[in-house]
N, C-alpha and C positions, 0 to 999 in steps of 0.2 A: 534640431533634427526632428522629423516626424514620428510623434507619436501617436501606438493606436490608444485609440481610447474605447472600443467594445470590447465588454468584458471578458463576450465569450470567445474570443479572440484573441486574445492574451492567454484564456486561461487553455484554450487547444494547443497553443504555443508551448506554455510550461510544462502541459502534461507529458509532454515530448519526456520530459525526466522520467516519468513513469515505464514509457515505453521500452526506454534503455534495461530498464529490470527485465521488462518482458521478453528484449532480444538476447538477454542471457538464459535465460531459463530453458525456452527451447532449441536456443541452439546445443547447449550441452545436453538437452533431453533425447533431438534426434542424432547428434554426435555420437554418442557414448556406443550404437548397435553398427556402427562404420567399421566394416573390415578396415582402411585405410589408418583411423584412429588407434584402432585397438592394436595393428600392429606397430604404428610407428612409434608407441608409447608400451610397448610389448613388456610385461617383467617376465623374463626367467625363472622357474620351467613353466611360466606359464603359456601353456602352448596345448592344445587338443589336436593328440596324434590321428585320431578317427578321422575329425573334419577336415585337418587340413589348415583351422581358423585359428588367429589369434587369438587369445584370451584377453588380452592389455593389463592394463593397471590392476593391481588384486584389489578386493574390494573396501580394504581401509584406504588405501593410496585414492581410488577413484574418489571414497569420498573424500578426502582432503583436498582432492582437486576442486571437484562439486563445492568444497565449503568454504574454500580460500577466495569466493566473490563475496559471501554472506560476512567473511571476516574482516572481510576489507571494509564493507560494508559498515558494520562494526564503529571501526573505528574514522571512516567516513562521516557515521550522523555523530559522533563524538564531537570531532572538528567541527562541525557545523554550524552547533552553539556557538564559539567564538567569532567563526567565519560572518556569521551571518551577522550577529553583533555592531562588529566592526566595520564591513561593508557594504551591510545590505543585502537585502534577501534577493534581489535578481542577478547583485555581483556572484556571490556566493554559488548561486548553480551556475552560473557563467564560467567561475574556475571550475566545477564540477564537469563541464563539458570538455575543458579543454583536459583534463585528467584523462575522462572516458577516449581521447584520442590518442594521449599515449599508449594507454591501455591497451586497447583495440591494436593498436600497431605491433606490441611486443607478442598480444596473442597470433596473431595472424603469421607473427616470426618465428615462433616460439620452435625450439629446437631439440629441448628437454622438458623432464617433468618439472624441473625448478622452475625453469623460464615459463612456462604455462602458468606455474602457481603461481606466480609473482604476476605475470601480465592478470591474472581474472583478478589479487588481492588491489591491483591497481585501479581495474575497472569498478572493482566492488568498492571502495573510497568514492568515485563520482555516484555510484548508486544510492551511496548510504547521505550524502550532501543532500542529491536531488531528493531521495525519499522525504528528508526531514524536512525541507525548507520547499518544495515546489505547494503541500498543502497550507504550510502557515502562508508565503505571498498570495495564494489564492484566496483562503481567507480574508485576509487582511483587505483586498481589495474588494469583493464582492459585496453585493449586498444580502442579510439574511435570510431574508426567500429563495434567493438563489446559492445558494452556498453550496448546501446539500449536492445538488446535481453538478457544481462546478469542482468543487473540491474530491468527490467522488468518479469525476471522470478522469481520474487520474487513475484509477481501477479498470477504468474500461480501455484507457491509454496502454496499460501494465497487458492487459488481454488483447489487444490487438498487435501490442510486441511483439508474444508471445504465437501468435496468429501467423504473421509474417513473417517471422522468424524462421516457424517451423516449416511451412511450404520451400522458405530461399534455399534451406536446411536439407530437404527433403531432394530440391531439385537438382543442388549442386554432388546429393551421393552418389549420382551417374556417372560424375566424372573419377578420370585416374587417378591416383597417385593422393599425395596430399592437398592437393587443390578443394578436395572435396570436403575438408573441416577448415581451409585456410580461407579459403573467399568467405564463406557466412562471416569472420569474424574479423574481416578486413571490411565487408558491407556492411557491419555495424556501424562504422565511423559517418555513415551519411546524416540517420535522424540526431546525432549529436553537432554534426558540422551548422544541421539545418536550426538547430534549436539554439549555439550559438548566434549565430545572427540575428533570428529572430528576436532574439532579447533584448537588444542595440535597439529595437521600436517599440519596446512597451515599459510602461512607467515603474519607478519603482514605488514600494509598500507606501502608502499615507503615513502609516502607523507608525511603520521604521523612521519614515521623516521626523514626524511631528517629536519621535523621542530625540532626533539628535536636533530638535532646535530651527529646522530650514522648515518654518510655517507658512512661507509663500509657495516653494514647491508643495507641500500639503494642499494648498487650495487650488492650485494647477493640475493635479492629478484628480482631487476628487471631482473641481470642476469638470474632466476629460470625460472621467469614468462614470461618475453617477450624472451628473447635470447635461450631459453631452455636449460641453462647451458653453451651457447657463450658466455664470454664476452664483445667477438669480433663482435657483432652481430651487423648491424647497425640500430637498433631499440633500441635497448639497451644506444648506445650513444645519441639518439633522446632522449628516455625519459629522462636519465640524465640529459644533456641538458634544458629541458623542466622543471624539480624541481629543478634544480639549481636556471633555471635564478627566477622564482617564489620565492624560499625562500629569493635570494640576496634583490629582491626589498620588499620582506616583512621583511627584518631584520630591519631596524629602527623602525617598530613596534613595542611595546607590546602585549603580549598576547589578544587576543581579549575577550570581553564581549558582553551579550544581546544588551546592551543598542547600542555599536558598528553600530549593524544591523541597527540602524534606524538613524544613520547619512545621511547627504544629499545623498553620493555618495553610497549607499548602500541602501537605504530605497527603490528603486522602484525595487531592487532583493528580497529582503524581503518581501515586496507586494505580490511580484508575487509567489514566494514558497510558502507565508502562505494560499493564497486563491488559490492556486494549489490542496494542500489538502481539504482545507475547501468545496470550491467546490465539489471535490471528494465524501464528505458525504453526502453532499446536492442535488446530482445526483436522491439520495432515493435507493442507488442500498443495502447500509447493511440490511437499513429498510426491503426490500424484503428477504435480506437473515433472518435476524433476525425474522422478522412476518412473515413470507410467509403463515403461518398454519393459520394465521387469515384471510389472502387473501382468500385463497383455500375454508378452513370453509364458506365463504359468498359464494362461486362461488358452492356451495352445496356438496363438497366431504365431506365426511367424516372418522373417524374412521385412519385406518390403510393407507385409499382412498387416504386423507391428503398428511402422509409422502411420499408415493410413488411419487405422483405428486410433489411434494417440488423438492422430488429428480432428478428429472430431470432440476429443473434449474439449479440444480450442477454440472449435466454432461455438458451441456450446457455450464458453465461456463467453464468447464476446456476446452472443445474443443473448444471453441472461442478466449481462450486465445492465442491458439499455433499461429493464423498468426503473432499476431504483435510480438512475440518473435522472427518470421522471418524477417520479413518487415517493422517493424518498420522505424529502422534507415534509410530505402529506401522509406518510407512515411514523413515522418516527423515528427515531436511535433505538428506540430500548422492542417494541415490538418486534422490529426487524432482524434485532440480532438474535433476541428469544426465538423466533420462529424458526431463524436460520440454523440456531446449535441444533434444536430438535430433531429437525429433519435431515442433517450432517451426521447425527449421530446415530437415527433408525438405517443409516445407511451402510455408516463403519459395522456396525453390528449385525447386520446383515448378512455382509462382506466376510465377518469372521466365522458366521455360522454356517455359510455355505460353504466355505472353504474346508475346514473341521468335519464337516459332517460330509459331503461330497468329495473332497482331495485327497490326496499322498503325498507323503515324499519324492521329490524330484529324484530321479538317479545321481549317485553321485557325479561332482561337480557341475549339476545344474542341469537346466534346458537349454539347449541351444550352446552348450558351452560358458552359463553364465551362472557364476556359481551362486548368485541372488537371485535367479529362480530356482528357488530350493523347494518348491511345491506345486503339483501341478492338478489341475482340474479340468474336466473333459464334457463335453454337450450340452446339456441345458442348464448343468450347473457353470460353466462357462459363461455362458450367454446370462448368467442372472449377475454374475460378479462384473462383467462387463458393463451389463446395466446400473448395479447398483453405483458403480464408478461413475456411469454419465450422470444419473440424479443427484449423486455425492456434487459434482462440480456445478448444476443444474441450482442447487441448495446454496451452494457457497457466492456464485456469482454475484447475486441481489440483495446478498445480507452483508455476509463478516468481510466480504471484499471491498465494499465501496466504504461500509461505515468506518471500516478500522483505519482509512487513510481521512476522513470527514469530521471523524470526533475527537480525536485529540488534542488537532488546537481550537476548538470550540471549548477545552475546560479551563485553558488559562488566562487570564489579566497580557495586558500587552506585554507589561516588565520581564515576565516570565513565559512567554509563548514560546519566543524560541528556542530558548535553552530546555523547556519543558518540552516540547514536539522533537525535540532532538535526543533528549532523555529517553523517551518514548520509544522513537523512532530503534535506538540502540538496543531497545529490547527485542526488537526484531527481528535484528539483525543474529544479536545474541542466541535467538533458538535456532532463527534459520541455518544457521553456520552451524548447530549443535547439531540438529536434524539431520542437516544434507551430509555430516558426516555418521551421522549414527545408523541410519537407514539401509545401505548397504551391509553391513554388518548385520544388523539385525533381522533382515531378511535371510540371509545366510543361515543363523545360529535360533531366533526366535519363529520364525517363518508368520506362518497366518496370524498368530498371536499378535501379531505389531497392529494389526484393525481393532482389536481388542482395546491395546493401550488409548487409541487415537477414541477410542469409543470413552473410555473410562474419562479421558481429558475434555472430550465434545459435553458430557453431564459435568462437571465440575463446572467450567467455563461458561453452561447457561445459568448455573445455581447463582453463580456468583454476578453475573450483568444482572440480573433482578433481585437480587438483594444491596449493591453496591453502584450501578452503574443509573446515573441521573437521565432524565430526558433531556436534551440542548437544543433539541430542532426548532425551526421559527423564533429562536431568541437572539438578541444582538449578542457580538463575543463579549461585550462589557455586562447585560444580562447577567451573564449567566454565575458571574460572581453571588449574586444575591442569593442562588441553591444553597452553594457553599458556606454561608456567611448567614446565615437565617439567624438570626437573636432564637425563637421557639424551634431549632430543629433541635441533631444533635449536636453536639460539642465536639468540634475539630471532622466533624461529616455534613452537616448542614441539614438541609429538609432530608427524610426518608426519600432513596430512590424511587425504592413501589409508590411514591404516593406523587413524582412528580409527573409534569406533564407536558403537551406541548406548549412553548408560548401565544399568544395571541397572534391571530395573522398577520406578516407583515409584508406589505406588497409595495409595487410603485409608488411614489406619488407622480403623477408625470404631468399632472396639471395644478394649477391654482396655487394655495400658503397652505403652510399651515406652521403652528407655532412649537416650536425646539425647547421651549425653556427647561420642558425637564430635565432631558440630558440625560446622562449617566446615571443609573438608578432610579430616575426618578418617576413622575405621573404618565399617563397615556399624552400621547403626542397625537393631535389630532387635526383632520384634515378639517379648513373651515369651508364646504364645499359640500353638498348635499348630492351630489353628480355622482350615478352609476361608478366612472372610472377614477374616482375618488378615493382613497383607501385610508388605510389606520396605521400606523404603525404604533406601538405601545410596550412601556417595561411592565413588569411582577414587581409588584410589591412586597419587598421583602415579608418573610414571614408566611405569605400566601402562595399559592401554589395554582396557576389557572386553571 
């Protein structure tokens, strides 16, 4: 069968997983303000005699609907680990696809609030697979210069979801009856039909190979992917090289497990992936995507007013994503996320002080009949909370979005990627599901104070990536063991994060030799070739810090 062998190619293909996140998020974002939703999901008395409108689900029920895809989710990247294990990282989102169409089918049917929660807990199972396992196969096959932007375009994949989503969302509210939340979430089953197939043409992991033993397929795939069909290429014998010497020193292992992760020599990578994610949700950046209508509703738009303005932090999103899929790897991990908590968090706080100092109390049971707009703000202080919203998402786009799907399988050994990126990944999921049910509530009962919390967790979360969180950019994934494992850092942490840095550049080689011997940890690998398009690729010495 035809395989592709460009990288960015395959890796547009996978991110397809990403996007399935993204076409859940705004469709229950523009869902949730549909007179048709609200009332066919109506609880008793809830009902506003004034307007005439539906109420729907009260706001613990909404959130457990909202939470039951993150839950799913959950227990999704759980599976994952095994899945992936056993089959393969592109089988693995392969069944993750065909789930997202059951999924999609029972939502699209869905009759009650049960069957809705069960069709999103289903869809959120393919979310949480894809989440964990589309960054580790990217990884694994790409080369280190390009990582960054390939692995992170799974971020900007999640954003254009999100993107199209919301418009299909938007357009189908014109129509009557139920049709107008049943089509969006019957059209979701397209980008999963289409990412199915496309997976049938692109290679599976090296990495995954070369551990279950099939070494010819290893040299077929990286021949495809790095040597473009050379397998004379000297990139080619680099990576070789590079999974070999990794598997030789993982073969006295066993198979790895969970528990694995939280041995001495392993638990402060584990640390740091699982509150990579964790962090991630606690930014407040879903909460925005997921409620933004409740935001907007307080800040006095209304009606159709609402979605429109939603909609532009979606555009937003997407065109903020594009720098760091450039520049990432030429910023850093640890810059990026520093800069980004900062500026998330002069934003949340912001947000809370305008609010406090300029708002009120909603009337009772809300604006607009939505009893999580329990606070309401008027004119230019309006216009500044709206704002702070678009730079809030402006800030997140380029930093904690791209990095937090890029850097977690960049901190494990092959043994342990996937079970660690899946570790990870569960932590994700675990806030996200906490959130998207605590949120509505807490709007209700805490009001403007919840920018506050999201403020107090934005400083926490930069304190801690610059005390604890290494730099991985420009280093191979085998690399990057040496941080961890430094003989002169600390003990069971390795070099000080503050003090690491990026690795040496590492670019093509697309012409001439150059010699491999080092390998795995070992000396600069260098091009014999004086030629402008001649390049370097090279490890860190342990103990040293470039």
């Amino acid at each position: 069968m035809y395989q592709i062998g460009n990288v960015y190619v395959i890796s547009a293909l996978a991110v397809i997983g990403g996007g399935l996140f993204g076409f859940d998020i705004s469709s229950m974002s523009a869902i949730l303000s549909e007179q048709s939703y609200l009332c066919y999901f109506n609880q008793a008395p809830y009902f506003d005699p004034d307007t005439g409108k539906c109420k729907g689900p009260t706001s613990s029920v909404q959130g457990g609907i909202t939470a039951a895809m993150p839950g799913g989710s959950f227990l999704g990247a759980f599976i994952s680990g095994f899945l992936t294990d056993r089959i393969g990282r592109k089988k693995a989102i392969m069944v993750a696809c065909v789930v997202w169409l059951v999924g999609s089918i029972l939502a699209c049917a869905a009759q009650n609030i049960g069957m809705l929660v069960v069709a999103r807990v289903i869809c959120g199972i393919c979310v949480g697979i894809a989440s964990a396992q589309v960054p580790t196969y990217i990884s694994e096959l790409a080369q280190p210069n390009r990582r960054g932007r390939l692995v992170g375009a799974q971020q900007w994949a999640i954003t254009w979801g999100i993107l199209i989503m919301f418009y299909v969302s938007y357009g189908t509210s014109f129509l009557d009856g139920t049709a107008s939340w049943r089509l969006p979430w019957g059209l979701q089953m397209i980008p999963g039909i289409i990412l199915l197939i496309g997976l049938f043409f692109t290679p599976e992991s090296p990495r995954w190979l070369a551990r279950k033993g099939r070494w010819d397929e290893v040299q077929q795939v990286v021949t495809l992917v790095h040597g473009k069909g050379d397998p004379n290429a000297p990139l080619v014998a680099f990576e070789m090289k590079e999974i070999r010497d990794m598997v030789d020193f993982e073969k006295a292992n066993s198979d790895v497990t969970y528990f694995d992760l939280f041995k001495p020599h392993m638990i402060n990578r584990t640390h740091i992936a699982f509150f990579m994610q964790v962090w991630s949700q606690l930014t407040g950046m879903n909460v925005m995507m997921y409620y933004i209508t409740y935001v907007f509703t307080m800040a006095g738009k209304t009606s159709n007013n609402v979605l429109l303005s939603s909609s532009i932090q979606y555009i937003i999103n997407v065109v903020m994503t594009v720098p760091a899929l450039l520049y990432m790897d030429r910023w850093g991990r640890r810059p990026t996320l520093l800069v980004g908590g900062i500026f998330m968090m002069i934003w949340m706080f912001a947000n809370a002080g305008i609010l406090k100092t300029y708002g009120s109390p909603a009337p009772p049971g809300g604006l607009e009949g939505k009893s999580e707009a329990s606070w309401q703000v008027s004119g230019s202080a309006a216009t500044g909370v709206i704002a702070c919203t678009y730079l809030f998402v402006a800030s997140y786009a380029p930093t904690w979005g791209p990095v937090s799907w890029t850097y977690p399988p960049e901190l494990f050994p092959m043994r342990e990627r996937g079970k660690g990126t899946a570790l990870a990944t569960m932590g994700n999921w675990m806030f996200n599901f906490a959130l998207a049910y605590f949120v509505p509530p807490a709007f209700v009962n805490i009001k403007w104070e919840v920018y506050i919390l999201f403020g107090v967790f934005l400083f926490a979360m930069t304190t801690h990536v610059y005390f604890m969180f290494p730099e991985t950019s420009l280093k191979t994934l085998e690399d990057t063991r040496d941080v961890f494992e430094d003989p002169n850092g600390i003990k069971y942490i390795g070099t000080p994060a503050w003090k690491t840095k990026k690795g040496h550049a590492v670019r093509d080689v697309e012409n001439g030799s150059f010699s491999a011997q080092g390998g795995f940890g070992g000396p600069t690998v260098d091009s014999g070739s004086s030629s402008g398009d001649e390049k370097v690729i090279t490890h860190e010495t342990p103990g040293k810090v470039a």
